[in-house]
Backbone as CSV, one residue per row, in Angstrom:
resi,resn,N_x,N_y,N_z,CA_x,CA_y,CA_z,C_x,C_y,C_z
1,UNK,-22.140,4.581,12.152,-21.271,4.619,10.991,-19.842,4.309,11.437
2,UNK,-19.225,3.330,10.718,-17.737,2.878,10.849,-16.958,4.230,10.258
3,UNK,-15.456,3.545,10.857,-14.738,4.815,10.814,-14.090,4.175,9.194
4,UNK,-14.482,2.794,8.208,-14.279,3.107,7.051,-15.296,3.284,6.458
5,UNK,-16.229,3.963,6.335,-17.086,4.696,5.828,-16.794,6.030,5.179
6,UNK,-15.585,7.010,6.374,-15.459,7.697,6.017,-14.169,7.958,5.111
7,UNK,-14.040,6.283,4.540,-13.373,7.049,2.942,-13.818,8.036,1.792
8,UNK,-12.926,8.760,1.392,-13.429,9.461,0.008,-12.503,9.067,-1.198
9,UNK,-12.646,9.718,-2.012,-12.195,9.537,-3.645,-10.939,10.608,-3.075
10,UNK,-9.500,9.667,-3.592,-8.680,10.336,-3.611,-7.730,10.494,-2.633
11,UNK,-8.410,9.779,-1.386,-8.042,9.426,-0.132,-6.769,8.030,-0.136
12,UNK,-5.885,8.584,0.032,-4.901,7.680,0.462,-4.765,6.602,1.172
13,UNK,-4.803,5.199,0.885,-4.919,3.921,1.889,-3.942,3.499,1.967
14,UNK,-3.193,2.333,2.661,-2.782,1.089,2.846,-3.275,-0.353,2.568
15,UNK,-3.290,-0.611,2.077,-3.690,-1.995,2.260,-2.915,-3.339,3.288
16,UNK,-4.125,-3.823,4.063,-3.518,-4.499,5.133,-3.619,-5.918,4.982
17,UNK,-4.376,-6.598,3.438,-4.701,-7.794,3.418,-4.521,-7.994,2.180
18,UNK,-3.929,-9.439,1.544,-3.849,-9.559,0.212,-2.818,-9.228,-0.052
19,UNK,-2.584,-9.776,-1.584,-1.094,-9.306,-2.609,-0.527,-8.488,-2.299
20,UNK,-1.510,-7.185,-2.258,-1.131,-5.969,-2.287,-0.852,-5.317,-0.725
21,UNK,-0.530,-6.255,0.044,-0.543,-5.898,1.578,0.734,-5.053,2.064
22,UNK,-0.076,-4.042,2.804,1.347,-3.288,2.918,1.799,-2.007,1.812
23,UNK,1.231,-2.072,0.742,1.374,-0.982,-0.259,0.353,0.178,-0.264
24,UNK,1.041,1.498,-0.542,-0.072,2.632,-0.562,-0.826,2.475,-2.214
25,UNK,-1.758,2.960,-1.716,-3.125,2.776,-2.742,-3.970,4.181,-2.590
26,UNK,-4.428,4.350,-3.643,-5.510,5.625,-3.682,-6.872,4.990,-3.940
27,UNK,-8.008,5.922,-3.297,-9.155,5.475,-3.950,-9.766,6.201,-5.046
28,UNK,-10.276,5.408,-5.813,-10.540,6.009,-6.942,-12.000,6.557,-7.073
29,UNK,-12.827,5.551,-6.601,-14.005,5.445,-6.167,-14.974,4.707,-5.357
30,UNK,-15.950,4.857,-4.522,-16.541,4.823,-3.794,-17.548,3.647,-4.186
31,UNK,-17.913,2.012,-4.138,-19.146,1.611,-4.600,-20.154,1.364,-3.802
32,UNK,-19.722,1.109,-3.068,-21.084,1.042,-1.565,-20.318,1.450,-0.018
33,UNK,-21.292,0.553,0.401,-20.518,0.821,2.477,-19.594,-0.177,2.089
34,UNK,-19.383,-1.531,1.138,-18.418,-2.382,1.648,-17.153,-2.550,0.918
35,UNK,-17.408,-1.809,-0.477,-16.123,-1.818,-1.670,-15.710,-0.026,-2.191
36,UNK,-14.879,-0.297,-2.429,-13.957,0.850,-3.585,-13.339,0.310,-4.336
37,UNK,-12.859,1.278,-5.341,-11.946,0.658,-5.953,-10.821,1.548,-5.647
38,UNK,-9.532,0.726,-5.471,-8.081,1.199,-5.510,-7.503,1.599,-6.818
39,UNK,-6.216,1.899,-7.243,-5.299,2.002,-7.999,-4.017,2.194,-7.059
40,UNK,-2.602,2.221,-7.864,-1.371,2.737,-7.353,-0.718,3.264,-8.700
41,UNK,-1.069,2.840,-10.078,-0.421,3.631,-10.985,0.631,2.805,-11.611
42,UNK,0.740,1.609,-11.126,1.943,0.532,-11.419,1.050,-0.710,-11.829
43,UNK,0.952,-1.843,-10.442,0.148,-2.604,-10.621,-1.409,-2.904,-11.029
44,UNK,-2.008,-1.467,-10.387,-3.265,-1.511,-10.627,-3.654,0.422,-11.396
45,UNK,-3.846,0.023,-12.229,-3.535,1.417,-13.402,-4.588,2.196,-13.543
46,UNK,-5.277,3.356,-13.970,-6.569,4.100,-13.676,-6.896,3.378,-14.307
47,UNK,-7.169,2.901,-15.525,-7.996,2.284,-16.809,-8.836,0.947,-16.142
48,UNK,-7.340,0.480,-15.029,-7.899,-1.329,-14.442,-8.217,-0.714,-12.674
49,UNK,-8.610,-0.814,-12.327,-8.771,-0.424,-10.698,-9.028,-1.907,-9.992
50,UNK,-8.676,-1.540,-8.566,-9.113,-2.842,-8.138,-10.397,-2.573,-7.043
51,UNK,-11.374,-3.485,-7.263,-12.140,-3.662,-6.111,-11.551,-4.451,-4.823
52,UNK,-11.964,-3.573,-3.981,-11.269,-4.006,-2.507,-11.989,-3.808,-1.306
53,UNK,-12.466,-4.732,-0.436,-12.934,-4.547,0.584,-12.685,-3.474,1.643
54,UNK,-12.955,-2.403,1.771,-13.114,-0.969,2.503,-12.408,-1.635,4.448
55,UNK,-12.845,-3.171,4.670,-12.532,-3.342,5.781,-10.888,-3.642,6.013
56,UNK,-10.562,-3.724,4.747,-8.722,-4.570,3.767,-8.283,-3.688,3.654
57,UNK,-8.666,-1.998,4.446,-8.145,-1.027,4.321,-7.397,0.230,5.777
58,UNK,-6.673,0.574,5.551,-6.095,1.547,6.577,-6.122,3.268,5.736
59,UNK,-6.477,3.801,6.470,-6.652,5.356,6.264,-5.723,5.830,6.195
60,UNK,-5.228,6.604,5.303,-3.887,7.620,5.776,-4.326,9.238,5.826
61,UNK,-3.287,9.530,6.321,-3.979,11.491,6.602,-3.650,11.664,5.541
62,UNK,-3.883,11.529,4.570,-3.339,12.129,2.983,-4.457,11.969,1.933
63,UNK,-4.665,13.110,0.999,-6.014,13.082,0.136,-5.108,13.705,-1.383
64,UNK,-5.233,13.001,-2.494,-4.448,13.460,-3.367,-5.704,14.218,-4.558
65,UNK,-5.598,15.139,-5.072,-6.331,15.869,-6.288,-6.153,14.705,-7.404
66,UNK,-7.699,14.736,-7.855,-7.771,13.246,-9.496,-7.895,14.250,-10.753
67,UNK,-7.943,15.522,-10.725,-8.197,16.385,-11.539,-6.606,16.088,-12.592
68,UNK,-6.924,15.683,-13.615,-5.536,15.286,-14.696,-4.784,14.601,-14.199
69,UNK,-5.031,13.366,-12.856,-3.994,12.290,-12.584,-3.616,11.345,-13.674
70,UNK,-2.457,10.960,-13.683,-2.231,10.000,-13.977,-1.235,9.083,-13.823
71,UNK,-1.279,7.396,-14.128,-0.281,6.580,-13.395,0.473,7.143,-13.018
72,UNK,1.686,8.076,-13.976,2.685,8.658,-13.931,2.866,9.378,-12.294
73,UNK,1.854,9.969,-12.622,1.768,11.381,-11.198,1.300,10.837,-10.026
74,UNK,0.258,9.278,-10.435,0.064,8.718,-8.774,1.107,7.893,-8.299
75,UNK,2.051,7.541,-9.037,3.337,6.610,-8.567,4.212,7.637,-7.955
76,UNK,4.776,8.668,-8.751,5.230,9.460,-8.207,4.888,9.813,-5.874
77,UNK,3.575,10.393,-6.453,2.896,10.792,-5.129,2.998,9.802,-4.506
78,UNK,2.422,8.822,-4.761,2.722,7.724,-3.332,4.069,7.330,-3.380
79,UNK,5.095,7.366,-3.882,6.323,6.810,-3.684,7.020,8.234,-2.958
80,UNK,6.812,9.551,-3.281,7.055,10.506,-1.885,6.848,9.743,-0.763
81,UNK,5.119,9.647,-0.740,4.791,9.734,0.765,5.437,8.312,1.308
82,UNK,5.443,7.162,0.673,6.492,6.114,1.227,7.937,6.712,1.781
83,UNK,8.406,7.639,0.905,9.901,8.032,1.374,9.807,8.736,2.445
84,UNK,8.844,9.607,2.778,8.530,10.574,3.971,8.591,9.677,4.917
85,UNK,7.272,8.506,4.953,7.405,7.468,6.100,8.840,6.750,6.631
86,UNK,9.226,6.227,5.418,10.082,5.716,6.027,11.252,6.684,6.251
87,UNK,11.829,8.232,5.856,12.249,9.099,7.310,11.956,9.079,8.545
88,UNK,11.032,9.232,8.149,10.439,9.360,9.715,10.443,8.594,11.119
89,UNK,10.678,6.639,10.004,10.946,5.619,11.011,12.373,6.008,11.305
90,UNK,13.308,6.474,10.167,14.471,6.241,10.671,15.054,7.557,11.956
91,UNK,14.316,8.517,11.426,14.223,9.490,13.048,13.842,9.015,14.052
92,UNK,13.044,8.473,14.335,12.478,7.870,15.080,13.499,7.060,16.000
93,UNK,14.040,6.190,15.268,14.898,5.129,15.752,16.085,5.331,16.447
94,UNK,16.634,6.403,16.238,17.364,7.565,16.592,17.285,7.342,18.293
């Protein structure tokens, strides 16, 4: 078993390929070993999700609750955890 296998629902990605390269993404759901579907709450909205190749993906240590999400609250959340990151580069750099 690959180590993207062990995505789940709710699990925080990156995307490393495509349009959307470089942007945090949630998964919404799970369709086999080779797809999910994404959202971010902006471009790709709960109602529209995107299917995305599981391999077009990077893991993040972050798992967000879907219990009453919405766009609103997943833009929010991932635009934290973008701001956290990029602290962190700028400590870093330090």
């Amino acid at each position: 078993m690959s180590q993207y296998n062990k995505l789940e629902t709710g699990q925080v990605v990156l995307s490393t390929c495509g349009r959307d390269m470089g942007k945090l993404q949630m998964v919404l759901e799970i369709l086999d070993d080779s797809y999910v579907l994404v959202v971010d709450g902006k471009q790709r909205k709960i109602e529209k999700p995107k299917k995305k190749k599981i391999k077009h993906l990077q893991k993040y240590n972050k798992k967000l609750q879907l219990e009453n999400l919405t766009d609103k609250k997943l833009r929010y959340m991932l635009n934290n955890l973008k701001k956290e990151d990029q602290d962190k580069d700028v400590q870093r750099s330090y």
